[in-house]
N, C-alpha and C positions, 0 to 999 in steps of 0.2 A: 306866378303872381296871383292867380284865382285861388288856389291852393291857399295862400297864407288871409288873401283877404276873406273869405269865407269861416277859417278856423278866428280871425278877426272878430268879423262880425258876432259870432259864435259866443267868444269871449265878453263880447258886450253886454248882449243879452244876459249870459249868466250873472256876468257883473249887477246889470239893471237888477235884477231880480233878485236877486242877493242883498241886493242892498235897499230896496223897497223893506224884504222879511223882518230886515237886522233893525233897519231905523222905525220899523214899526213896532217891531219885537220889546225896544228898547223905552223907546215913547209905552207902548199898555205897563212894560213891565215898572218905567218909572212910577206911570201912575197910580199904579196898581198897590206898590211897596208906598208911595206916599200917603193915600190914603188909609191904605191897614195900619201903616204907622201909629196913622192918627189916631186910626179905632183903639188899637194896642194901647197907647199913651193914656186915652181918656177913660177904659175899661179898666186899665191897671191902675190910674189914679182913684177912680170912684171905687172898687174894692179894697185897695187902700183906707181911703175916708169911714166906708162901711165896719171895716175890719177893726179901725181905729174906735168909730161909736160904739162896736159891741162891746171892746173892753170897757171902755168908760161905763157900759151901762153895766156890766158884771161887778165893775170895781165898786162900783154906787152899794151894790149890791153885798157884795160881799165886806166891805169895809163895815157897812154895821155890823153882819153876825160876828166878826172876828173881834169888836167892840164889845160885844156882850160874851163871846165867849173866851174873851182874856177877864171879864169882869169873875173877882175876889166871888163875890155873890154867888155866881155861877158855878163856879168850881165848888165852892163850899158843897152847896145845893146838890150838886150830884155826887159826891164823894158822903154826902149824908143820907138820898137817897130822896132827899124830904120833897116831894108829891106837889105839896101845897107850894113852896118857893120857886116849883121845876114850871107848874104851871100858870105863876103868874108870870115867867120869865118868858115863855114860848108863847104865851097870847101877844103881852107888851109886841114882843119881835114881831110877830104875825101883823099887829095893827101898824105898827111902824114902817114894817114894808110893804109897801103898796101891791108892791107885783107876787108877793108870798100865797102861794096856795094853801102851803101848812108848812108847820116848823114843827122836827123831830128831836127831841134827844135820845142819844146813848151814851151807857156807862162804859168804863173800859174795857168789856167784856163784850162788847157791840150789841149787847141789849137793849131796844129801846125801851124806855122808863116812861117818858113822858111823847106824849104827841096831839096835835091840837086836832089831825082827822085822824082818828081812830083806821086800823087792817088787818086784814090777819097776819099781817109783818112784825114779827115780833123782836128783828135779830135785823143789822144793816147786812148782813152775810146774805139774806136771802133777797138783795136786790141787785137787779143786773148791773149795775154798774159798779162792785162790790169788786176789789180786788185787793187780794190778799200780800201784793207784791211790794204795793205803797206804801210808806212809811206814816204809817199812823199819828204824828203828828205837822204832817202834810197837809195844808191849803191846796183846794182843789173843785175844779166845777166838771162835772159830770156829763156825758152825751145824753141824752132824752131817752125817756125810756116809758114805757107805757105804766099810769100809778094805778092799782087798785082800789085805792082810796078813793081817788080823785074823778077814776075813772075817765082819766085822760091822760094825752104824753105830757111828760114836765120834765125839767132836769133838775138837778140838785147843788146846793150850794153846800160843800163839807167845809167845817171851818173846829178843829180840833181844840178842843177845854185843856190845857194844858197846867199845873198846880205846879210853879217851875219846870224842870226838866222831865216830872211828871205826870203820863198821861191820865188823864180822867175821863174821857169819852168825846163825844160830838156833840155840834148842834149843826142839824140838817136842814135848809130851808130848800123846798119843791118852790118851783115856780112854774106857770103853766106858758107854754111857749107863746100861745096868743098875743100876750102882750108884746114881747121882744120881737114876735112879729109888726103889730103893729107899727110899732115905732120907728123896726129899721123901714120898711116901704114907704113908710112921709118922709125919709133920705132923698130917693129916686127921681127925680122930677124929668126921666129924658123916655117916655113913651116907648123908642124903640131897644132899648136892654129891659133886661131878665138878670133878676135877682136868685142869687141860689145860695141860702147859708148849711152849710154843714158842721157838724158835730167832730170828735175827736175818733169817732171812728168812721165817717164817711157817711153817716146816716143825715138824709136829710130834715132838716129844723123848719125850713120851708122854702118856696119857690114859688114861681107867677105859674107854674103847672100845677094845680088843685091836685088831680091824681096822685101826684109825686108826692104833694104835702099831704095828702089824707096817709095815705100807707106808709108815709115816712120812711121809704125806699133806700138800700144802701147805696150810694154810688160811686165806691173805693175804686170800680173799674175805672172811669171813666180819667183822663191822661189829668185833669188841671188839679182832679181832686185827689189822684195818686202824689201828684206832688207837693200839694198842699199838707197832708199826712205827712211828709219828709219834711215838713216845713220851709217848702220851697217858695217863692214868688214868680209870677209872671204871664207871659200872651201864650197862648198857644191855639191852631184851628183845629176844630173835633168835629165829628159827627156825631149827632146824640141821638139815639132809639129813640126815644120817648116825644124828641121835638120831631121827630124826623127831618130834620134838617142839618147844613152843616154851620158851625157857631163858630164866631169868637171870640175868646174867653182870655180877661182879666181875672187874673186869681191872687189874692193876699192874705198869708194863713193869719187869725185874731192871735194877736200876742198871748203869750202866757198860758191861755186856758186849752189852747190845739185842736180849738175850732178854725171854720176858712171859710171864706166869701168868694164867692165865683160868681160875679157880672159879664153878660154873653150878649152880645149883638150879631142878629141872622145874618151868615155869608153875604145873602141876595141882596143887601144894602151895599155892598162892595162894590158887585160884581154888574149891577144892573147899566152902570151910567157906561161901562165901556162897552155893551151891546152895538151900541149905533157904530162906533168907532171902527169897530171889529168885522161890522159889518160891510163899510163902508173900504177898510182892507183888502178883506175877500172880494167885492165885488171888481178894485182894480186887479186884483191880481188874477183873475178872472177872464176879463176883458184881453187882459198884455198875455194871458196864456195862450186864450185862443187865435190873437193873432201872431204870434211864434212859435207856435206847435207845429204847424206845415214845415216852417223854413230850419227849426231844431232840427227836427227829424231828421231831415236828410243830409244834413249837415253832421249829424250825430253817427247815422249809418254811415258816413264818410270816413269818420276818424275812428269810432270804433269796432268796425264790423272785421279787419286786420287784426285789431289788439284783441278780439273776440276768437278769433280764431287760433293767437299764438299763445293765447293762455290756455283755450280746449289743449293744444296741440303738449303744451308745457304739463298739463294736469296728467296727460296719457304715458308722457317719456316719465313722470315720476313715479310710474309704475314699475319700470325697467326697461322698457321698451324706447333703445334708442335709434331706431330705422325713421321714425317718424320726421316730415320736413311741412317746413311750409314755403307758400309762395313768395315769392321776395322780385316779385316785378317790377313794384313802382319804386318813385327815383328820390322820395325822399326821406325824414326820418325815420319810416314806419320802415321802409325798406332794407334800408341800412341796419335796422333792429332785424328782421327778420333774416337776414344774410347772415349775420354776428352769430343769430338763433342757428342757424343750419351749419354753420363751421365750426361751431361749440361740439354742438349734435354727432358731427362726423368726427372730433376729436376724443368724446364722450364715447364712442362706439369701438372706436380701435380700443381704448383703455379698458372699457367693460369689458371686450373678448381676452384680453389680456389678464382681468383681475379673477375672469371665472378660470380661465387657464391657471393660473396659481393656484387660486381656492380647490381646485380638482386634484390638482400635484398636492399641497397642501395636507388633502385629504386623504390621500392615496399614501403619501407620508406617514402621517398618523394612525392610519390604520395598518400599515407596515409593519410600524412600532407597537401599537396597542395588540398584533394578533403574530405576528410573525419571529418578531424580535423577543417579545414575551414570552411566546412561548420556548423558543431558545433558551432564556435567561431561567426558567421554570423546569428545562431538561437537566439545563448544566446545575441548579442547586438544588435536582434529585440526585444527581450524580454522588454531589459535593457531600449533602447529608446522607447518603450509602455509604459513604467511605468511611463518615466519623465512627458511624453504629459497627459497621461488619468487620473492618479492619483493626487489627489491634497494633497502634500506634502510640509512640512515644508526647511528650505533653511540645516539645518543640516541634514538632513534626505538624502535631495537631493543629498549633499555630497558624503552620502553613497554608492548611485547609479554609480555618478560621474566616481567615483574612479577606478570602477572597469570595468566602461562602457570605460574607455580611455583605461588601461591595455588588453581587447579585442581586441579592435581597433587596439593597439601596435599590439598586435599579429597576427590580422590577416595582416596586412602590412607589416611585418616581413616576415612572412608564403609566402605573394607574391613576397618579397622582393627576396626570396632562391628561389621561381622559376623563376624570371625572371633572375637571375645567372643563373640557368642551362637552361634556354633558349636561353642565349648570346651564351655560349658555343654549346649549338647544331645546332642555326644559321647562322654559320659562314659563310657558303656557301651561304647564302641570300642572303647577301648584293643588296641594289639597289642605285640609287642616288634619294637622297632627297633633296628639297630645304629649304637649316635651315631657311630663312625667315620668309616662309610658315609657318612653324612648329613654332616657335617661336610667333606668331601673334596669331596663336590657342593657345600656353599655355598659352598667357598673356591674354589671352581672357576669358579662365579658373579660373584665378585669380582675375578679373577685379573687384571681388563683391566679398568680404568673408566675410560670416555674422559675425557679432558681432565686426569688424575691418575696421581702415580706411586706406585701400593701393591704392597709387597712384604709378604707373606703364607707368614710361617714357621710349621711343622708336622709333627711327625713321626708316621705313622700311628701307630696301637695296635688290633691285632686283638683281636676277642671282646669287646670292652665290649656288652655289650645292656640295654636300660631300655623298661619299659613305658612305651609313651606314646601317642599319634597324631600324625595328619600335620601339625599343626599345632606339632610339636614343632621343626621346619625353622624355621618364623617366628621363637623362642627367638632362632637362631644369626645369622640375616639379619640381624633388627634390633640386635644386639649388635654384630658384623660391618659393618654399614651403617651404621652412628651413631659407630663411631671412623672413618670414611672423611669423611660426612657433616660431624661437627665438628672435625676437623682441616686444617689449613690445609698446601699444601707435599707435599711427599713422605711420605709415611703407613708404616712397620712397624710389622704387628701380627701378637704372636707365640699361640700357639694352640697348647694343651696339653691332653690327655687321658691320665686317670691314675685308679686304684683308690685311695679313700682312707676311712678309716675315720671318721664324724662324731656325735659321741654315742651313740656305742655301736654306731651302724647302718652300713653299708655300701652305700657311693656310689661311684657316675663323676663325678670333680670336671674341668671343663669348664671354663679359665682362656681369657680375651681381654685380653690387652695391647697398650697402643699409646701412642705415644710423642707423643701429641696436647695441647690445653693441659692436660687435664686435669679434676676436679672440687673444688671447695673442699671442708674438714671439714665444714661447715655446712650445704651439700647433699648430704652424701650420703646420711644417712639418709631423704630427704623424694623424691629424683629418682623411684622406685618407686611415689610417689602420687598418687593420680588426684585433683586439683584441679580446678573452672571455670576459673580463670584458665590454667590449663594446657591442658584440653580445647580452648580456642580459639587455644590455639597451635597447634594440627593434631597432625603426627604424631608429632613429638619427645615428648610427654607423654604419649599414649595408648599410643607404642611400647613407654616403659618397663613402663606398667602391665601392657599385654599381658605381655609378658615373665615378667613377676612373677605376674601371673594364671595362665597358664599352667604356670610351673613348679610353681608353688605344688599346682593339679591333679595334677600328675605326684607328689604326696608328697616334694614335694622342695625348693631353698632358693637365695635367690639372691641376691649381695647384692656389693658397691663395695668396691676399696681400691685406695690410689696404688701403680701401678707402680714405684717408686720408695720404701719405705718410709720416710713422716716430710714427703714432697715431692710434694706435691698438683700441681704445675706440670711436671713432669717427666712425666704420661701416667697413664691410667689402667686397673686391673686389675678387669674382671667376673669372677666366678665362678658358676658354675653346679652344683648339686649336685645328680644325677640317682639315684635309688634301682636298684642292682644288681639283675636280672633273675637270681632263684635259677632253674639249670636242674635 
């Protein structure tokens, strides 16, 4: 009974305490999200509104030059070249727009002709904002750039003379950004945001940080104005070098001209009003810790100093080590777990002496076969080929020998077959980087001559391909290599390609074998790769594949059939091999 009320009380606590975190957790974090809300809402509206005025003030702007540069007069004017008509036109504009620092013409040739401030600019080609990619009778406002004229930053209003489909040049109006400062800041009336207008490449036009606006600093890094440049909208919080603070930021890119306005209000207005709150949290939980810290504790050492022990206990048997027990005194569920633990344990212990007993027989087996049995099988098919060479026997006779001289041979390739499987398997940890190239120019080189057959073996080297693998990665290419020679009948081409290619995302050496042999039906070819009994007792054709496959498969890599001939199974067949790229 003390038992249950104890691990009770226990639960309480936790519970208390728990649910103090959550409901407070819950309460900062509502308020938290309702206020940024806010912020977010009125940040993204007033950039908005901003975003909104600068058009209007560009369109003001621009709707004249575009007025005087569809005017008849204008076009004449520069397509005649005539000085006097160029410069009553470019003053007229100058006085008319108020915000104009100087108004430029060019001819179709981006020459300027006419200009009301005189530079040593004599071609629009030699101004930064100058890009050859625009289509030249494109309406367009430019990012600020510093004038020599003016000898100050201004950006430019292009507005193309067009003579019908026509081009005849520009008229350029600078404008000096002062003003358009000016004007958007009597927008602003809320004290605690910051105003920050940017240009079409991220350069700022101005800002409440003087610094920023004197050097006209790029701030493409920065996350509202990276998205702005996408022509994104929205809140986002950043921390800004320059404020050294952290901000949040309403962003709305200006229509059309791919400028953006970014309004920022400092974090610490957020964050300030839930101090006392927070405070006043920590302080209960504070209070409720210190008075249940004595009574947790021992209550905690009660219940898990047991389950402390049978997990050490559990961590050391997952070594292999199953002698290991624990104590299982007490009478209730801890105990009952620990009992379950120790009869597991001693059932775990007779089976492991059991599975190392196999594994030793196993081994003992295999190395029977691999050394004993082999070498038999290696006595009787010197035997077998002594008798073909020294004996002079008829062609049925020969037969005789044949027959049973191939069925050795099966077996001893089979026999090697089973230990280079459990070579792969005990290797694992080898691994080195090999160059498949390499390796591949040796096997084909292996092949180059097989008596009694005519194989032509096309191949174009490829330096640098490298894959982690071992040496067992050679047998891959043999048996690939040696089973289109193997199962084709006649004069054999097989052609052999190595190549970078990219395969689910990942990056491989894809390793192609064609040959012009009978080929494999649809129906086997997902199945040739599987290791069967009825297969195994075919010898080496069916354990070759497997190896194969086994093999690659270890390499992290993939390997799999299609007809040389796409759609025509009879016409030859193509393996592929997909080896994982060796990052250097």
């Amino acid at each position: 009974m003390s038992s249950i009320r104890t691990r009770t009380a226990f639960i309480l606590i936790a519970i208390s305490i728990i649910s103090i975190l959550i409901l407070g957790s819950i309460w900062v974090k509502t308020s938290n999200d309702r206020l940024k809300n806010d912020i977010d809402v009125s940040n993204l509206q007033d950039s908005r509104y901003i975003a909104n005025y600068v058009h209007m003030y560009m369109e003001n702007i621009t709707s004249s030059v575009n007025v005087i540069a569809s005017d008849q007069n204008t076009i004449n004017a520069i397509k005649e070249g005539d000085i006097k008509s160029l410069s009553k036109i470019a003053w007229n504009l100058n006085g008319s727009i108020t915000q104009a620092n100087a108004v430029h013409i060019s001819d179709s040739s981006g020459s300027i002709i006419y200009t009301t401030r005189p530079s040593n600019i004599s071609k629009i080609s030699q101004y930064e904002w100058y890009d050859d990619t625009i289509p030249k009778n494109q309406s367009r406002i430019t990012g600020i750039y510093f004038s020599p004229g003016q000898q100050d930053y201004v950006f430019a209003i292009i507005s193309p003379v067009m003579d019908e489909r026509e081009y005849a040049g520009n008229i350029i109006v600078a404008v000096n950004i002062n003003d358009i400062e000016k004007n958007v800041k009597g927008q602003i009336i809320d004290p605690t945001k910051n105003i920050l207008l940017v240009d079409d490449r991220g350069n700022v036009v101005f800002c409440n940080n003087e610094t920023l606006t004197k050097k006209h600093e790029n701030r493409s890094a920065i996350l509202p104005v990276r998205d702005l440049l996408n022509g994104r909208e929205g809140s986002v919080e950043y921390f800004d070098e320059p404020e050294g603070q952290l901000l949040i930021a309403g962003y709305y890119p200006v229509p059309v001209i791919g400028w953006g306005v970014v309004i920022t209000t400092p974090a610490t207005l957020l964050y300030e009003q839930f101090l006392e709150q927070l405070k006043w949290i920590a302080g209960t939980l504070v209070f409720l810790t210190m008075i249940l810290s004595a009574f947790s504790y021992y209550v905690s050492k009660y219940l898990t100093d047991p389950v402390v022990r049978l997990s050490d206990t559990m961590k050391l048997t997952s070594s292999g080590d199953y002698s290991l027990r624990v104590e299982s005194s007490r009478k209730d569920e801890i105990g009952d777990l620990a009992r379950t633990f120790n009869s597991m344990m001693d059932e775990l212990e007779v089976k492991n002496e059991r599975l190392m007993m196999e594994k030793i027989r196993s081994e003992l087996y295999l190395d029977l076969m691999s050394h004993d049995i082999n070498n038999m099988n290696q006595s009787a098919i010197g035997y077998l080929e002594l008798a073909l060479h020294r004996l002079k026997l008829d062609e049925d006779t020969k037969t005789y020998i044949l027959k049973p001289l191939e069925s050795m041979r099966n077996s001893s390739k089979l026999i090697e077959n089973i230990r280079k499987l459990k070579q792969a398997e005990d290797d694992k940890a080898k691994r080195t980087v090999f160059d498949i190239n390499l390796m591949l120019k040796d096997v084909i080189a292996q092949f180059s001559h097989v008596q009694g057959r005519n194989v032509t073996i096309n191949y174009s080297p490829k330096e640098g391909c490298r894959t982690e693998a071992d040496e067992l990665l050679r047998d891959v290419f043999v048996n690939l290599i040696g089973n289109a020679i193997k199962h084709s009948e006649g004069p054999v081409t097989i052609d052999v390609d190595l190549s970078p290619v990219n395969f689910e995302n990942k990056e491989y050496y894809q390793v192609s074998i064609s040959d012009n042999g009978p080929g494999i039906p649809d129906d086997k070819k997902s199945r040739i790769f599987r290791l069967k009994p009825e297969r195994l007792r075919s010898g080496i054709r069916g354990l070759g594949l497997y190896l194969v496959k086994s093999l690659v498969s270890d390499y992290h890599g993939h390997v799999y059939v299609e007809d040389r001939v796409p759609g025509d199974s009879s016409k030859g067949s193509r393996f592929v091999v997909l080896l994982p790229r060796h990052q250097k």
